[in-house]
DRENSE-827134 format. One line per 5 residues: their letters; for each residue x, y, z of N, C-alpha, C. Coordinates in pm, 1 decimal, always signed. Layout:
N
a> X/Y/Z/X/Y/Z/X/Y/Z; ...
END
This chain:
83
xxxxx> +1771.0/-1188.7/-649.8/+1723.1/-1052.1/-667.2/+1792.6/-964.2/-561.7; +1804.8/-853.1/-604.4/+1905.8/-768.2/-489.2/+1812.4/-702.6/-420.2; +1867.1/-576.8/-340.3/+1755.4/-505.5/-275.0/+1704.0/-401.3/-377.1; +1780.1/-381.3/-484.1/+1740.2/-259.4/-536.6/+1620.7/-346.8/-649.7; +1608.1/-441.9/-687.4/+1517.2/-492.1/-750.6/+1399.8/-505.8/-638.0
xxxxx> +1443.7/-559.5/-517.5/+1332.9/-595.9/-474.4/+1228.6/-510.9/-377.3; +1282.3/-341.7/-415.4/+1261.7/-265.7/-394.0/+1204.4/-148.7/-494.5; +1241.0/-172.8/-607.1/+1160.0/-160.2/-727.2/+1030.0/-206.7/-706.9; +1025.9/-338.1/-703.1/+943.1/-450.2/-721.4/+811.7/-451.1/-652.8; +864.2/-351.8/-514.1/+765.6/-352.1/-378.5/+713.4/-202.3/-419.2
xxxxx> +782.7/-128.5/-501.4/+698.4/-14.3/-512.2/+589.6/+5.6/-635.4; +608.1/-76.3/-732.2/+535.4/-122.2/-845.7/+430.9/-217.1/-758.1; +438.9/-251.0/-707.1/+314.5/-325.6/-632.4/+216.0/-223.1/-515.3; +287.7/-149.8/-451.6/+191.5/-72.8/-365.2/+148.1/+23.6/-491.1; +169.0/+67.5/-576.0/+169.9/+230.1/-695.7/+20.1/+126.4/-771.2
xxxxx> +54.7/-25.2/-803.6/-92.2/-117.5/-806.8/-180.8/-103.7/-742.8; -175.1/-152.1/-614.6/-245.9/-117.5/-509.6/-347.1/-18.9/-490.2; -221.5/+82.9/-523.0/-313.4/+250.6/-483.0/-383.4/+279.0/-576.2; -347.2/+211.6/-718.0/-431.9/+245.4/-839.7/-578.9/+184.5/-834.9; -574.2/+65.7/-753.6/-690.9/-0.9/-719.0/-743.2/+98.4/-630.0
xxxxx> -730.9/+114.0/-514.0/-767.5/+160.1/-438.0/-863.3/+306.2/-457.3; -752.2/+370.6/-587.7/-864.0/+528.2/-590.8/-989.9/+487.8/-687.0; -990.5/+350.7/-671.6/-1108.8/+327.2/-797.3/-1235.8/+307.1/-692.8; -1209.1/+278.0/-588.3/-1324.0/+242.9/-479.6/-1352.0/+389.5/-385.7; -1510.8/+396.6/-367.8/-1579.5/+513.2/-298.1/-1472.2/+562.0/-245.1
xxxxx> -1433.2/+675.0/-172.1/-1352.1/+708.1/-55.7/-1410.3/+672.0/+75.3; -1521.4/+633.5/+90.4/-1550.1/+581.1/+241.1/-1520.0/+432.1/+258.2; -1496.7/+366.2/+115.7/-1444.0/+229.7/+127.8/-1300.4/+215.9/+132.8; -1218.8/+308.6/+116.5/-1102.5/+279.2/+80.7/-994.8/+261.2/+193.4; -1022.3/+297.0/+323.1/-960.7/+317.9/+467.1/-987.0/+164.6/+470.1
xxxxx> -1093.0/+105.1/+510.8/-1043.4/-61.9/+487.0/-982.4/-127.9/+431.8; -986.2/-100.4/+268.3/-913.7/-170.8/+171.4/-757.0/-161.0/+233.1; -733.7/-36.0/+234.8/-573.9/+0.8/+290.4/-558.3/-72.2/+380.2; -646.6/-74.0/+513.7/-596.0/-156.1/+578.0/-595.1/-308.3/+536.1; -660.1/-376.6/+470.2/-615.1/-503.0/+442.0/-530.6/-508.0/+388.2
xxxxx> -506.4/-480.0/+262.2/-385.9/-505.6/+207.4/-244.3/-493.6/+292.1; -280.2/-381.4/+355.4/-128.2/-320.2/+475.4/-162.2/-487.5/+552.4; -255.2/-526.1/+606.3/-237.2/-658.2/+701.9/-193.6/-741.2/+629.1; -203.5/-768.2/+485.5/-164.3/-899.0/+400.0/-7.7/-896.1/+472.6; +87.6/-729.7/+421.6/+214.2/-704.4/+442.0/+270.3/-818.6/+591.9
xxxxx> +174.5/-727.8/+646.8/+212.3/-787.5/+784.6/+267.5/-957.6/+806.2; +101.6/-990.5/+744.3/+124.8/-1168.5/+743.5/+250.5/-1195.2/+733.1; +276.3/-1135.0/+578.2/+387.9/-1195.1/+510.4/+480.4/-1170.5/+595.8; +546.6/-1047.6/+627.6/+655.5/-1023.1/+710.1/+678.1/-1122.3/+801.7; +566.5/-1180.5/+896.4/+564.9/-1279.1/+982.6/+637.1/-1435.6/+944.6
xxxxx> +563.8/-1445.9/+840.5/+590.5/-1579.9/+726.0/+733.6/-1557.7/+700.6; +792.0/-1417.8/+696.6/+904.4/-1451.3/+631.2/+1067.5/-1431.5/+736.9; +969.9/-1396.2/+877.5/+1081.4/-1413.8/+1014.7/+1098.8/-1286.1/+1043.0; +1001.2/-1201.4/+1005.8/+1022.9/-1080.2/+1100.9/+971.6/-1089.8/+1234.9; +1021.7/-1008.2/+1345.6/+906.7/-1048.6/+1418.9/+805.6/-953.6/+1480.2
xxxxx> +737.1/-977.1/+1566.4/+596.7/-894.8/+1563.8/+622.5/-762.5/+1536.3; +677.6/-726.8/+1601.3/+730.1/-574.7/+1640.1/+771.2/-549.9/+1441.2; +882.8/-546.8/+1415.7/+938.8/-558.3/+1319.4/+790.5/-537.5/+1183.3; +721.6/-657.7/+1207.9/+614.2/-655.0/+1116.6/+522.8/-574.8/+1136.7; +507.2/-534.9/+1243.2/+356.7/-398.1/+1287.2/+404.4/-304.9/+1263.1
xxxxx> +612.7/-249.4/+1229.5/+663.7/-112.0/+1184.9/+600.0/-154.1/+998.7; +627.1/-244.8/+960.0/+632.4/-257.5/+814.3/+496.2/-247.7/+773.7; +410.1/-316.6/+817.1/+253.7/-293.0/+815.5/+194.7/-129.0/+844.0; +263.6/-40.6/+915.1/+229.9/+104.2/+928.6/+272.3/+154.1/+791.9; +423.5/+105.4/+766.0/+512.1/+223.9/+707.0/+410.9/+159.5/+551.9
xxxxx> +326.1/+67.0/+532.0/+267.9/+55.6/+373.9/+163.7/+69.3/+402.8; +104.0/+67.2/+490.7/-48.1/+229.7/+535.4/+10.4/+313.9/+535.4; +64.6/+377.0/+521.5/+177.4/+508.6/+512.2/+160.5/+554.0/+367.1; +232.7/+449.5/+334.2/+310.1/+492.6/+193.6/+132.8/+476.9/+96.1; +51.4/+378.0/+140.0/-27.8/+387.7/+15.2/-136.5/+517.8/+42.4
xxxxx> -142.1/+512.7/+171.4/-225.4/+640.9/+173.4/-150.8/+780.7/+107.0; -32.6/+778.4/+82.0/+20.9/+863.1/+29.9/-0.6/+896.3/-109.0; +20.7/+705.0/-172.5/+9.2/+720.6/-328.1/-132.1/+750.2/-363.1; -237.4/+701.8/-286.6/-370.7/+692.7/-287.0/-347.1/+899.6/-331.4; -296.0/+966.1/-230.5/-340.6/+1122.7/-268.5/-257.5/+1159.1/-359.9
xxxxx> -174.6/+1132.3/-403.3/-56.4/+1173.5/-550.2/-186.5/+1150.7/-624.0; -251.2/+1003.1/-628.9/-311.7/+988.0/-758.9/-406.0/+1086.5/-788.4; -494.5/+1055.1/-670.2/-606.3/+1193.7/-723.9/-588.6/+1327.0/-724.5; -472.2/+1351.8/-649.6/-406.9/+1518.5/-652.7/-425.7/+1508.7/-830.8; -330.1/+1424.5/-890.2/-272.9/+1419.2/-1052.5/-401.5/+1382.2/-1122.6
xxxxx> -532.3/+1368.7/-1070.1/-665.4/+1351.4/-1165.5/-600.9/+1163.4/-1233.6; -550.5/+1066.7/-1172.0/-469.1/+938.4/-1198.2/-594.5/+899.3/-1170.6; -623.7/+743.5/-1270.6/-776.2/+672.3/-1239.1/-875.0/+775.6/-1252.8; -962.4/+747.8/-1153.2/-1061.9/+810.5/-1110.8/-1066.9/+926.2/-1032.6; -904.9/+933.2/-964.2/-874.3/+1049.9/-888.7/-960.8/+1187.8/-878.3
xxx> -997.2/+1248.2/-751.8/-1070.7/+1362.5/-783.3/-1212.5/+1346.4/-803.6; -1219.4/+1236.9/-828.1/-1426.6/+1265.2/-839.5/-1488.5/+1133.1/-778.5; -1447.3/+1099.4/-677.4/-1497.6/+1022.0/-616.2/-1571.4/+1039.1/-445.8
END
């Protein structure tokens, strides 16, 4: 797989994520983010990043899903907006 697949691949999975995510209260959802962002982390670890390296990658997908998390409900996406 190249980077551009596997970069596809990683954004079809957080755009999942976030779709989950606007389905839960908004006072639950700051945890959820953060777990999932820690799963990232693990993995990064598992896969030879190292700490440092994995605590930038673990921010930058608390980043990014808190982002998609507000696209969605900006766009009324899921449940967006009335939660």
């Amino acid at each position: 797989m190249n980077s551009d697949e596997r970069a596809e691949r990683l954004l079809g999975q957080l755009h999942q994520w976030a779709m989950e995510v606007v389905e839960y209260p908004r006072e639950e959802r700051e945890a959820l983010i953060s777990e999932i962002a820690s799963r990232y982390y693990e993995d990064a670890v598992k896969n030879g990043l190292s700490a440092s390296q994995a605590t930038a990658w673990r921010e930058s997908v608390d980043e990014w899903l808190h982002e998609l998390v507000q696209v969605i409900e900006t766009s009324g996406g899921a449940t967006g907006g009335h939660g």
